[in-house]
N, CA, C and O atoms as a Maestro MAE file, in Angstrom:
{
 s_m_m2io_version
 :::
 2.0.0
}

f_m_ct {
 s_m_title
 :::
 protein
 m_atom[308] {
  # First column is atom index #
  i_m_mmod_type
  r_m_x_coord
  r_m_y_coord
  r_m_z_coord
  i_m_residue_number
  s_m_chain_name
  s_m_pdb_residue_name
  s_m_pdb_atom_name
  i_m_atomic_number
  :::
  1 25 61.351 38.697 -180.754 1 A "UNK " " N  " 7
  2 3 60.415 37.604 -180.644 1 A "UNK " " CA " 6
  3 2 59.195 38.049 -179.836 1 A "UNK " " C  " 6
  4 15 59.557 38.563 -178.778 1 A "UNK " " O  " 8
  5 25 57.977 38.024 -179.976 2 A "UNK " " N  " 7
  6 3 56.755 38.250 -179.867 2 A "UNK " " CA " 6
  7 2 56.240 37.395 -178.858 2 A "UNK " " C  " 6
  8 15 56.088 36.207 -179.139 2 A "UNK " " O  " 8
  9 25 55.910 37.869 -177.578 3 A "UNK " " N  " 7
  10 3 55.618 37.025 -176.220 3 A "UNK " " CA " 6
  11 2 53.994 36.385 -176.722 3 A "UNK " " C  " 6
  12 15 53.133 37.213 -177.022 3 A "UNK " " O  " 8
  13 25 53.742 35.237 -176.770 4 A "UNK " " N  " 7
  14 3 52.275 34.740 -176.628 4 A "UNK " " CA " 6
  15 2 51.403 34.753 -175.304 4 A "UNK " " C  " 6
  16 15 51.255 33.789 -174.553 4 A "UNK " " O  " 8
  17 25 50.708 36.345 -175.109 5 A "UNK " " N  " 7
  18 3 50.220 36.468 -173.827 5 A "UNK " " CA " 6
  19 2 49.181 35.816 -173.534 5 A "UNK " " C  " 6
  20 15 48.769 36.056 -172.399 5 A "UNK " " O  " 8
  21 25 48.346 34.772 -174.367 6 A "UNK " " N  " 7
  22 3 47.855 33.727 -174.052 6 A "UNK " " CA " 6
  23 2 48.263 32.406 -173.039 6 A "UNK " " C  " 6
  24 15 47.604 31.680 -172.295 6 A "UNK " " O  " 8
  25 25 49.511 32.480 -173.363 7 A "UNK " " N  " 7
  26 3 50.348 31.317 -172.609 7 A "UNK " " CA " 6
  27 2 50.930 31.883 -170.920 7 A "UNK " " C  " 6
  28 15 51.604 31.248 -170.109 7 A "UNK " " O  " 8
  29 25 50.499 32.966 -170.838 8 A "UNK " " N  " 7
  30 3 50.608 33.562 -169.737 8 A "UNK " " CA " 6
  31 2 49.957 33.008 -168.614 8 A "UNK " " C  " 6
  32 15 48.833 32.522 -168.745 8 A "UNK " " O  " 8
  33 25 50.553 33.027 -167.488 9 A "UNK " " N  " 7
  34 3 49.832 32.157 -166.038 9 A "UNK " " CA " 6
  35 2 48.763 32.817 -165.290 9 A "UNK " " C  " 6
  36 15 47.940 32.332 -164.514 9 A "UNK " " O  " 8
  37 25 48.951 34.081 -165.699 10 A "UNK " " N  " 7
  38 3 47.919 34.752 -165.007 10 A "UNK " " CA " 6
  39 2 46.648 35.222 -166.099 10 A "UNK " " C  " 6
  40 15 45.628 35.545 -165.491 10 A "UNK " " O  " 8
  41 25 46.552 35.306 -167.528 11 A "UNK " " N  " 7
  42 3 45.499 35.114 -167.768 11 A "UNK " " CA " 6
  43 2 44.672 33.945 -168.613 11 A "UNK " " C  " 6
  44 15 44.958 33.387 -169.672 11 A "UNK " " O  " 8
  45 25 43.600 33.806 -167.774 12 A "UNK " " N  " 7
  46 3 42.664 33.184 -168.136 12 A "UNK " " CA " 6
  47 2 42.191 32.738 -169.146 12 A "UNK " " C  " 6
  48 15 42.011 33.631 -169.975 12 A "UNK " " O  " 8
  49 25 41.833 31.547 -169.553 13 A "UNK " " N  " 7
  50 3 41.263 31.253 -171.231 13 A "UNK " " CA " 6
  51 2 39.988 32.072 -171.420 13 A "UNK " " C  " 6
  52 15 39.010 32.138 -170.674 13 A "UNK " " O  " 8
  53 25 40.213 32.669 -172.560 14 A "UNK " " N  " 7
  54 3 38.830 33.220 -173.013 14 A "UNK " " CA " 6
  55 2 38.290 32.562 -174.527 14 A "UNK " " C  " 6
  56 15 39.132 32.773 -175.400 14 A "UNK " " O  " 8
  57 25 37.420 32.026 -174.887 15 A "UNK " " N  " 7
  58 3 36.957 31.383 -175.516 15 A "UNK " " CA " 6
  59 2 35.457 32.677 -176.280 15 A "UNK " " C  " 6
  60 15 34.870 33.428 -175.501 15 A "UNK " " O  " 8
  61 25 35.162 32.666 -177.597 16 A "UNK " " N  " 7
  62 3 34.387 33.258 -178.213 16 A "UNK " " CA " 6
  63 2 33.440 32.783 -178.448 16 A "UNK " " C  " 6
  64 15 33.547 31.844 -179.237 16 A "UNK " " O  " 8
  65 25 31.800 33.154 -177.875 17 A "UNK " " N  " 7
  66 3 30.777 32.348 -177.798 17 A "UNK " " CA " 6
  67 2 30.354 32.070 -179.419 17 A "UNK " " C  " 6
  68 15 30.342 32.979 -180.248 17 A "UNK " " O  " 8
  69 25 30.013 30.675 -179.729 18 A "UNK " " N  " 7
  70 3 28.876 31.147 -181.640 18 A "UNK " " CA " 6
  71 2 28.154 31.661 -180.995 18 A "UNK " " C  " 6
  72 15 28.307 31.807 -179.782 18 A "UNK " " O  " 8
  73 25 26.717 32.255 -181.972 19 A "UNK " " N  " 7
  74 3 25.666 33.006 -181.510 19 A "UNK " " CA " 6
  75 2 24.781 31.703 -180.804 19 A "UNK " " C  " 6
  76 15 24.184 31.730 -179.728 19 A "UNK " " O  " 8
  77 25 24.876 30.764 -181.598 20 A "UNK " " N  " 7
  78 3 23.836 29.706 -180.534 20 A "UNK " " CA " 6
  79 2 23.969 29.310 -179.286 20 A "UNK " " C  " 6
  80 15 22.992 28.886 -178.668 20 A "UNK " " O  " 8
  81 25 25.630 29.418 -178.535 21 A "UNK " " N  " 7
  82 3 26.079 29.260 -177.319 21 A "UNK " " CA " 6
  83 2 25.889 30.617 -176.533 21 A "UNK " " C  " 6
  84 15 25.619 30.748 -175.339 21 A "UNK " " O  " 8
  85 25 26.131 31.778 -177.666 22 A "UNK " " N  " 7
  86 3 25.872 32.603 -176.412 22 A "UNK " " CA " 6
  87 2 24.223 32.967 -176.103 22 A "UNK " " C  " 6
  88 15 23.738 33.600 -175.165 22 A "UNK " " O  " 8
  89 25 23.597 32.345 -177.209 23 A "UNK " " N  " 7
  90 3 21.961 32.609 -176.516 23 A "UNK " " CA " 6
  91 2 21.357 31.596 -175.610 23 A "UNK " " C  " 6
  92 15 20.238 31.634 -175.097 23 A "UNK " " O  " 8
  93 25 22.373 30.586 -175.485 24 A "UNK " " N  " 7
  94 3 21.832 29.293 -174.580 24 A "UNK " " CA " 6
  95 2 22.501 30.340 -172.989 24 A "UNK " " C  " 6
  96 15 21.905 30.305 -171.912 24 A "UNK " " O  " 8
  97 25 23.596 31.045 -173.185 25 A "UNK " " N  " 7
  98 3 24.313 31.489 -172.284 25 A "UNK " " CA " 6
  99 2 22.850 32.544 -171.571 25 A "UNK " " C  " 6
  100 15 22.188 32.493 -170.535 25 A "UNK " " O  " 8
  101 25 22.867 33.409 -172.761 26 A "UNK " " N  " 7
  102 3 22.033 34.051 -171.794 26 A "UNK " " CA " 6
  103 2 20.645 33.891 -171.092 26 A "UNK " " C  " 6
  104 15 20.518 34.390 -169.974 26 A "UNK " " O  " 8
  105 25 19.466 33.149 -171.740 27 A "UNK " " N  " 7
  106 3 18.564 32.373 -171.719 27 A "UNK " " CA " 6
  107 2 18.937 31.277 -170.734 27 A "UNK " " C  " 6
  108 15 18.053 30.512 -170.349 27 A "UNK " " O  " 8
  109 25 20.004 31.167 -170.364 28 A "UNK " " N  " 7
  110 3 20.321 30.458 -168.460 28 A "UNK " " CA " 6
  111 2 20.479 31.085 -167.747 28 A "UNK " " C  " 6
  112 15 20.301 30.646 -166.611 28 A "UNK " " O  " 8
  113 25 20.947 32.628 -167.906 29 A "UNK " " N  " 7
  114 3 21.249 33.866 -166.935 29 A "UNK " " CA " 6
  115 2 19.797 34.484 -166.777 29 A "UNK " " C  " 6
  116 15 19.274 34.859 -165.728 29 A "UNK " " O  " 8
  117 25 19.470 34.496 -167.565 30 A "UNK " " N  " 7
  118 3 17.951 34.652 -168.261 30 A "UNK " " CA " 6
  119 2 18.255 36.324 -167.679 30 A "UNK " " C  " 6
  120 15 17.735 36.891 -166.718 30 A "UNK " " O  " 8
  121 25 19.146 36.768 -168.516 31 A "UNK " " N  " 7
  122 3 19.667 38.261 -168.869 31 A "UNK " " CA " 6
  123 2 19.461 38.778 -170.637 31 A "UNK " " C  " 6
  124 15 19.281 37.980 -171.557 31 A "UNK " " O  " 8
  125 25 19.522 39.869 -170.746 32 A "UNK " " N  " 7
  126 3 20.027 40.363 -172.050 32 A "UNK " " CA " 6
  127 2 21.617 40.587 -172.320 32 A "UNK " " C  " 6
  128 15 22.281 40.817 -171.309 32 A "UNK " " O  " 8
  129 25 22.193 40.554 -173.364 33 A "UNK " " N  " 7
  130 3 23.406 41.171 -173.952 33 A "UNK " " CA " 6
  131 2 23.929 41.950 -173.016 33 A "UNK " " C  " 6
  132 15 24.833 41.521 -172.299 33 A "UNK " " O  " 8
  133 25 23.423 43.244 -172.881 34 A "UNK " " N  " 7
  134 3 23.861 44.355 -172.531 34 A "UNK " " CA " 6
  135 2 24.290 44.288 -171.123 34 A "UNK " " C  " 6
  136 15 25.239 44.911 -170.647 34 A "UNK " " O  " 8
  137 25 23.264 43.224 -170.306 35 A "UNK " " N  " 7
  138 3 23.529 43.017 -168.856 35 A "UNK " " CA " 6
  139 2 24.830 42.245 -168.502 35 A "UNK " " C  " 6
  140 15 25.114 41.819 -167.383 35 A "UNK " " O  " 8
  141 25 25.629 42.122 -169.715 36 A "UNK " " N  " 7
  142 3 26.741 41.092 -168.802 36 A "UNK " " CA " 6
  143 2 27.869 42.341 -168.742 36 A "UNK " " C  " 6
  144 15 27.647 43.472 -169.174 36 A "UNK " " O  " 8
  145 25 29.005 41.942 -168.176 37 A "UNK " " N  " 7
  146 3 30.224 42.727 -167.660 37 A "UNK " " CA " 6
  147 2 30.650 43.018 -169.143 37 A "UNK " " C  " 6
  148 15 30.371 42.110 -169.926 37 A "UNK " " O  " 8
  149 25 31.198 43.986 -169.605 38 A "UNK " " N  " 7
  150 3 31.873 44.233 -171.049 38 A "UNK " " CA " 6
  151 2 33.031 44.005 -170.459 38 A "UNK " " C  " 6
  152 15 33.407 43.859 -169.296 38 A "UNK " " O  " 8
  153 25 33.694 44.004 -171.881 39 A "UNK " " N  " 7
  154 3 35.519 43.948 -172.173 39 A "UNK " " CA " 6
  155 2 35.687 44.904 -173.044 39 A "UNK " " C  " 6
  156 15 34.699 45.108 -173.749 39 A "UNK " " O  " 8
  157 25 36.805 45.709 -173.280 40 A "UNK " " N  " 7
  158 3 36.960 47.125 -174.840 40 A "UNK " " CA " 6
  159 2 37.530 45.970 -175.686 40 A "UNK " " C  " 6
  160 15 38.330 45.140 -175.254 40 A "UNK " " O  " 8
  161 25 37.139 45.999 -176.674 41 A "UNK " " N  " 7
  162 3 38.057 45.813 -177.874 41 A "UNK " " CA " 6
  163 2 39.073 46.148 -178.313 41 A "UNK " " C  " 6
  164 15 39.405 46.178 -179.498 41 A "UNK " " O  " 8
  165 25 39.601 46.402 -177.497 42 A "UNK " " N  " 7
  166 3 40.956 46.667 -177.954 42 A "UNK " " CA " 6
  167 2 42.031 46.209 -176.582 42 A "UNK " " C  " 6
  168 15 43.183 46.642 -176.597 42 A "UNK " " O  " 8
  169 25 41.612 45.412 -175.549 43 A "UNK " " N  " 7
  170 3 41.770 44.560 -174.409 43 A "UNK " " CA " 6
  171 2 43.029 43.813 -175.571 43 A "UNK " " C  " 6
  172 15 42.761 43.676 -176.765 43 A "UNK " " O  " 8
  173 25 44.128 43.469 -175.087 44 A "UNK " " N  " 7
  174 3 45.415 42.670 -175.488 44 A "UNK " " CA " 6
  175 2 44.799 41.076 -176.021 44 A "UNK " " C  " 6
  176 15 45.064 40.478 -177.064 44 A "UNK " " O  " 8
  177 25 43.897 40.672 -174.890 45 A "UNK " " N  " 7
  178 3 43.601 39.443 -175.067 45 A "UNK " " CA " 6
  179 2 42.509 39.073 -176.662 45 A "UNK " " C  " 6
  180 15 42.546 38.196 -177.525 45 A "UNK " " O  " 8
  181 25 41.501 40.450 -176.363 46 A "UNK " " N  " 7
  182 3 40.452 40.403 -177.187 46 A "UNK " " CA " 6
  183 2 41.449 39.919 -178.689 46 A "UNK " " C  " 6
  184 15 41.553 38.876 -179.334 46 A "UNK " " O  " 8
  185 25 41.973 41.105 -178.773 47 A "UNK " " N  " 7
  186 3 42.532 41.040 -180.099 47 A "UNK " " CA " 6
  187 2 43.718 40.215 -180.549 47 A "UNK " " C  " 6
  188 15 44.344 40.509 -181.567 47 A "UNK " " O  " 8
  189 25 43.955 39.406 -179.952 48 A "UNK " " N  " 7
  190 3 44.875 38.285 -179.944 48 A "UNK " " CA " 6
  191 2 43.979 37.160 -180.432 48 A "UNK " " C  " 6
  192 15 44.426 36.469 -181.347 48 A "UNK " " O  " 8
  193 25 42.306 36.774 -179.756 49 A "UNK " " N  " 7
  194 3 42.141 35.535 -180.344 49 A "UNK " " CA " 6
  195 2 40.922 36.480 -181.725 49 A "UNK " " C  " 6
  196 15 40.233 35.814 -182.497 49 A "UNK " " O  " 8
  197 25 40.923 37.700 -181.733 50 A "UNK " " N  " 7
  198 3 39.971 37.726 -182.918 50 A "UNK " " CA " 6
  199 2 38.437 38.408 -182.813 50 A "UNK " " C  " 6
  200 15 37.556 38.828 -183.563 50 A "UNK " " O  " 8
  201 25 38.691 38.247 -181.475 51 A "UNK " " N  " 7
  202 3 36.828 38.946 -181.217 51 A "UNK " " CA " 6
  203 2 36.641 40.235 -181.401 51 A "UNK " " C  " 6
  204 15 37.484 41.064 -181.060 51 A "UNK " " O  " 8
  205 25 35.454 40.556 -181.990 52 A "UNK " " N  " 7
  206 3 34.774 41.721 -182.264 52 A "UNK " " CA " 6
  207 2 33.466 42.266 -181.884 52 A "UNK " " C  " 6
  208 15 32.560 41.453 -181.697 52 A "UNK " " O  " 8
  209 25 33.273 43.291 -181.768 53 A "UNK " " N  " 7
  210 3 32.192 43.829 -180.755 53 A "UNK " " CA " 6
  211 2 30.834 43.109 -180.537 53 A "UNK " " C  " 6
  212 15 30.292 42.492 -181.453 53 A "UNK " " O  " 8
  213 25 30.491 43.174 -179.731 54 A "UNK " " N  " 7
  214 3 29.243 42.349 -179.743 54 A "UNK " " CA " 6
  215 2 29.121 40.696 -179.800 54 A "UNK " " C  " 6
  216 15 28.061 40.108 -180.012 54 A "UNK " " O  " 8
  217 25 30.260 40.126 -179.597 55 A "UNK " " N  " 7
  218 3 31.081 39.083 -179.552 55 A "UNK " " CA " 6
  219 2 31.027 38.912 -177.951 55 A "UNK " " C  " 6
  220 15 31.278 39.861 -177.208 55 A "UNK " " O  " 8
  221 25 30.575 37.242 -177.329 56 A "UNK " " N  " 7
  222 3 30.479 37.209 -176.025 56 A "UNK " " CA " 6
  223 2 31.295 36.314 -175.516 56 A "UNK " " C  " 6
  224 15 31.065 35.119 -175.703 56 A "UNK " " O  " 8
  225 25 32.251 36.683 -174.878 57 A "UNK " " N  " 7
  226 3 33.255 35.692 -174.367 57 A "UNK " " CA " 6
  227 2 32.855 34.821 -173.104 57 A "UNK " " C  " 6
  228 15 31.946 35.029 -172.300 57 A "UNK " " O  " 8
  229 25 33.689 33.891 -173.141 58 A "UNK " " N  " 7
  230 3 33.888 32.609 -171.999 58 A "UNK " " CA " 6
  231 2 34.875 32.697 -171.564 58 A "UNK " " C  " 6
  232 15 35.771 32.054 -172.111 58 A "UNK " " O  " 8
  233 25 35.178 33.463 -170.466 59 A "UNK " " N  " 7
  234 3 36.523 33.447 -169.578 59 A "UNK " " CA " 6
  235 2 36.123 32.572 -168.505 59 A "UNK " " C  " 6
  236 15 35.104 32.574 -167.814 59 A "UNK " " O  " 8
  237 25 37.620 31.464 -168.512 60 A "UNK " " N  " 7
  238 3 37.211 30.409 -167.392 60 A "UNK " " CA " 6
  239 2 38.659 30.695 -167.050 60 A "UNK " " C  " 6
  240 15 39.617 30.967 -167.774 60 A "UNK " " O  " 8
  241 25 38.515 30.522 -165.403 61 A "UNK " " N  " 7
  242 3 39.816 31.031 -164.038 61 A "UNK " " CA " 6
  243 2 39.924 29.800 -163.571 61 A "UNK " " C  " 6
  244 15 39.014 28.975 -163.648 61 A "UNK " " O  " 8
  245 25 41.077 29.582 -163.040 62 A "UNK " " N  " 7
  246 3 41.277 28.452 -162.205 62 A "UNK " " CA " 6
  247 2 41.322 29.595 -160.507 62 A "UNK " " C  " 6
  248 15 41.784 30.719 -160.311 62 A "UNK " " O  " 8
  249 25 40.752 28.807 -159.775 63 A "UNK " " N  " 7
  250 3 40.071 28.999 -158.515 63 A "UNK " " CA " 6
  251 2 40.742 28.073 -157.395 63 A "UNK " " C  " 6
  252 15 40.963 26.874 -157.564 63 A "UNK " " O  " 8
  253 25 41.041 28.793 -156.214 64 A "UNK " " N  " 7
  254 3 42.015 27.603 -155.238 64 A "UNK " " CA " 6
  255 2 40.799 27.496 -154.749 64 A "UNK " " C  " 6
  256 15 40.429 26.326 -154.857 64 A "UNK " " O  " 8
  257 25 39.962 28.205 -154.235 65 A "UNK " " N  " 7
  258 3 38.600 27.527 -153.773 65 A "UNK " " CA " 6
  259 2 37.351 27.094 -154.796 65 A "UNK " " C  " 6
  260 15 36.746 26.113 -154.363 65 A "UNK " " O  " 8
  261 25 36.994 27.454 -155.672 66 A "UNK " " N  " 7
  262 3 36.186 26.835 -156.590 66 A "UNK " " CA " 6
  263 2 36.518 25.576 -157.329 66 A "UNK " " C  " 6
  264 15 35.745 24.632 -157.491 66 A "UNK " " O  " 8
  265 25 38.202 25.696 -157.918 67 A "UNK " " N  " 7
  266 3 38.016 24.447 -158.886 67 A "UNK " " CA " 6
  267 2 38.601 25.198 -160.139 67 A "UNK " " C  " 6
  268 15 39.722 25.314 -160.634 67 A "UNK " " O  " 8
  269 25 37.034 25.767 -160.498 68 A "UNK " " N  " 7
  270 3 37.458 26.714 -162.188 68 A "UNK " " CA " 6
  271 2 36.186 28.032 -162.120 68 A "UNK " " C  " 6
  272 15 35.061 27.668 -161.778 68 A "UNK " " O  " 8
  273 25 36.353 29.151 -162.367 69 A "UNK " " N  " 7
  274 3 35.244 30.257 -162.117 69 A "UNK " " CA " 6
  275 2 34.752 30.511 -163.609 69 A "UNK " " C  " 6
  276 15 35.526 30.797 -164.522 69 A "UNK " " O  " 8
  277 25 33.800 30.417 -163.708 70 A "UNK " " N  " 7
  278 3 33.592 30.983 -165.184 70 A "UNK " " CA " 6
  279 2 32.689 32.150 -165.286 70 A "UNK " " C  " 6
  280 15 31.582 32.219 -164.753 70 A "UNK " " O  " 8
  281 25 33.424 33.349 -166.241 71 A "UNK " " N  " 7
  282 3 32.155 34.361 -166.579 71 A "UNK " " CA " 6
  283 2 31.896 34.305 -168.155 71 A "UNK " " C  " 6
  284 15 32.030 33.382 -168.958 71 A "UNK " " O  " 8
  285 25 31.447 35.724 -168.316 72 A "UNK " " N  " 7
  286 3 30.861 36.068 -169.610 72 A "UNK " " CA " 6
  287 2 31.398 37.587 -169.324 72 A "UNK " " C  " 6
  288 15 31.519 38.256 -168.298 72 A "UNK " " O  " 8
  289 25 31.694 37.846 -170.867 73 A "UNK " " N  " 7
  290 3 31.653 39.446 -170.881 73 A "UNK " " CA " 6
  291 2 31.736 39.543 -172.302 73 A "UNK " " C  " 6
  292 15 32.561 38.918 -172.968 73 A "UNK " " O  " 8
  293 25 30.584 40.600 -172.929 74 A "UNK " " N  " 7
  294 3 30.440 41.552 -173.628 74 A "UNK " " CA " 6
  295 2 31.364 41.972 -174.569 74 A "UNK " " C  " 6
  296 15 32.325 42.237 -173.847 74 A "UNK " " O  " 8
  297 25 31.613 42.144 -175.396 75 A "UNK " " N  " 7
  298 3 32.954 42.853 -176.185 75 A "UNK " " CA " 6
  299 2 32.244 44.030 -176.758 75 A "UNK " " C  " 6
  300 15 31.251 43.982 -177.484 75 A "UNK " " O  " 8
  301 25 33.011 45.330 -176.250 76 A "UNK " " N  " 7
  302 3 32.528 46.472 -176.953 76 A "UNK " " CA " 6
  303 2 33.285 47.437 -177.934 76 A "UNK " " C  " 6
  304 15 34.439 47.541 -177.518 76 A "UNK " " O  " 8
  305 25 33.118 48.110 -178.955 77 A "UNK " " N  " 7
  306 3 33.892 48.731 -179.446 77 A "UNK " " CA " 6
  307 2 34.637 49.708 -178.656 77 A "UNK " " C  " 6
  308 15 35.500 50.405 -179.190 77 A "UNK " " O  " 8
  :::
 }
 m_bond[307] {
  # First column is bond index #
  i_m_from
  i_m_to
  i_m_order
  :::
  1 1 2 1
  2 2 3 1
  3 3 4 2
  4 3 5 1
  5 5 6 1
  6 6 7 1
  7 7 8 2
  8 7 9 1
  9 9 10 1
  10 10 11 1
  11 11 12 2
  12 11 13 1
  13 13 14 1
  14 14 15 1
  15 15 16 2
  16 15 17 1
  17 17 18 1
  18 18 19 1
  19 19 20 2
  20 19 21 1
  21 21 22 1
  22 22 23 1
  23 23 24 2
  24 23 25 1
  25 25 26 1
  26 26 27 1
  27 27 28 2
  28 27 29 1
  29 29 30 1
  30 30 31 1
  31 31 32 2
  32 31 33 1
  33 33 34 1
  34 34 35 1
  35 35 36 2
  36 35 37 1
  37 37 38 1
  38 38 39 1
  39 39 40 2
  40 39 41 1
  41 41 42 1
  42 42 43 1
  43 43 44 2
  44 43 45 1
  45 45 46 1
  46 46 47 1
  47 47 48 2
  48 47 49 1
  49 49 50 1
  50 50 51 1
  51 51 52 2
  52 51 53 1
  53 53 54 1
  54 54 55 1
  55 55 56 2
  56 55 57 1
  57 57 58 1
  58 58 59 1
  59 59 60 2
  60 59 61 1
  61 61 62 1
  62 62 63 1
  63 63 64 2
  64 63 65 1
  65 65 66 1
  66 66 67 1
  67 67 68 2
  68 67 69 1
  69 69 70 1
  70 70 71 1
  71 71 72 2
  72 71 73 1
  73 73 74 1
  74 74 75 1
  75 75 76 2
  76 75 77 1
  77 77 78 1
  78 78 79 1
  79 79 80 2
  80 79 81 1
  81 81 82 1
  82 82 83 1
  83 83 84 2
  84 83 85 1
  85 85 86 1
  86 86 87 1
  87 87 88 2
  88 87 89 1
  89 89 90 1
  90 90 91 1
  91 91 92 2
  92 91 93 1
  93 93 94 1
  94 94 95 1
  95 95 96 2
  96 95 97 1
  97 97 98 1
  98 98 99 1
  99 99 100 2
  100 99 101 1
  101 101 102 1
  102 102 103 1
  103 103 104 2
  104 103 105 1
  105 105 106 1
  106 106 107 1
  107 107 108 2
  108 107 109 1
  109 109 110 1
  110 110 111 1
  111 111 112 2
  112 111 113 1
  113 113 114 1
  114 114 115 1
  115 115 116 2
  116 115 117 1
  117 117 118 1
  118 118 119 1
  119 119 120 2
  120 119 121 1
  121 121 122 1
  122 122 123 1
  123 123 124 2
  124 123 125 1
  125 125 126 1
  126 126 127 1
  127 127 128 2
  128 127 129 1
  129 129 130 1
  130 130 131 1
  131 131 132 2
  132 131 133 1
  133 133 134 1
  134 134 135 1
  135 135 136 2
  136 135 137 1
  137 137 138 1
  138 138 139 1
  139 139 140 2
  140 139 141 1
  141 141 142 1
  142 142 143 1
  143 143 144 2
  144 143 145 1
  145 145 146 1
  146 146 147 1
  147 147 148 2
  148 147 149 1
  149 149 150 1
  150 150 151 1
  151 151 152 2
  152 151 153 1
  153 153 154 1
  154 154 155 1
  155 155 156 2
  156 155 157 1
  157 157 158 1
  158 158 159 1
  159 159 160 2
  160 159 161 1
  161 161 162 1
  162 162 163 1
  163 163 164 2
  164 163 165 1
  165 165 166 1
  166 166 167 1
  167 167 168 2
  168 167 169 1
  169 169 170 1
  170 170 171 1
  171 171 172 2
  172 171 173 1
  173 173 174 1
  174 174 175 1
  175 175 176 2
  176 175 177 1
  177 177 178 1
  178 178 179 1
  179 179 180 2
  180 179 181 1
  181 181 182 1
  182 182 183 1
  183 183 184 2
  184 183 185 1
  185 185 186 1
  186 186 187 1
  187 187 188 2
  188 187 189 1
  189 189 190 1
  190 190 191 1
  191 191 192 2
  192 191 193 1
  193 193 194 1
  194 194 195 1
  195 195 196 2
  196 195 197 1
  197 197 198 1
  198 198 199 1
  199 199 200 2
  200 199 201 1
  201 201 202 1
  202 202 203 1
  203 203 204 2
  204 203 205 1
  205 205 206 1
  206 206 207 1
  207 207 208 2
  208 207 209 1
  209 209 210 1
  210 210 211 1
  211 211 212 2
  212 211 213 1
  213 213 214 1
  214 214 215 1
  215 215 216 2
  216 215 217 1
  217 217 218 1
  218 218 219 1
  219 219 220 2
  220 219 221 1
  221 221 222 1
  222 222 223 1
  223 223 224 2
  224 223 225 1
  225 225 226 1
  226 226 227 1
  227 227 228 2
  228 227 229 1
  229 229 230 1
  230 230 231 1
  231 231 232 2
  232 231 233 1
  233 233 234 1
  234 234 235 1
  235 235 236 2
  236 235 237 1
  237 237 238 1
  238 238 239 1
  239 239 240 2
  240 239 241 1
  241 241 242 1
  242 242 243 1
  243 243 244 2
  244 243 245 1
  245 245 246 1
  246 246 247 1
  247 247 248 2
  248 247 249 1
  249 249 250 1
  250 250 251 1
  251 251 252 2
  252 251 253 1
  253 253 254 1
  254 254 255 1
  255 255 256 2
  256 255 257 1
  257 257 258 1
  258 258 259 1
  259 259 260 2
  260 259 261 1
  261 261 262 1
  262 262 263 1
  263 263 264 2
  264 263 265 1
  265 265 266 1
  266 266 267 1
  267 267 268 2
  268 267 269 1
  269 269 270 1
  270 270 271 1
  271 271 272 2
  272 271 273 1
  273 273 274 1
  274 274 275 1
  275 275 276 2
  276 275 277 1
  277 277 278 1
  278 278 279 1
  279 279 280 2
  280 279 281 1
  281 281 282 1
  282 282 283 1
  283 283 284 2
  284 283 285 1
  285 285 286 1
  286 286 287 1
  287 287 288 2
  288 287 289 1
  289 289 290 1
  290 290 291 1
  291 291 292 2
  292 291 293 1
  293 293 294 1
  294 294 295 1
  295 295 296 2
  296 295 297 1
  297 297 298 1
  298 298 299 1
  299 299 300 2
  300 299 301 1
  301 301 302 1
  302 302 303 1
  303 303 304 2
  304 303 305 1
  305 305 306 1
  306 306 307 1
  307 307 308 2
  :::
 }
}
């Protein structure tokens, strides 16, 4: 039986930006692409929900002092 490492406690939801969310994303960072943190493609998580290079994720953390942390990262081949 095949563990769903999504459902895992320690990682984080990552969510796959459309292109219109991730240009609102960056145009608030008021960064380029290239400037955010990457992930490899071939990351357990990446390829579990589907993303492919150049693909900008939404990883949101639950935080004992924040609440919820949210980044962005890059997907690279």
């Amino acid at each position: 039986m095949k563990k769903d490492i999504l459902k895992h406690k320690l990682v984080p939801d990552h969510t796959i930006l459309s292109k219109t969310e991730a240009n609102k994303v960056l145009k608030q960072l008021n960064i380029h692409q290239e400037q955010l943190p990457k992930i490899k493609s071939d990351d357990p998580v990446v390829k579990e929900i589907g993303a492919k290079p150049d693909d900008i994720l939404k990883i949101t953390r639950k935080s004992h002092t924040a609440g919820k942390f949210v980044t962005y990262r890059l997907v690279l081949d």
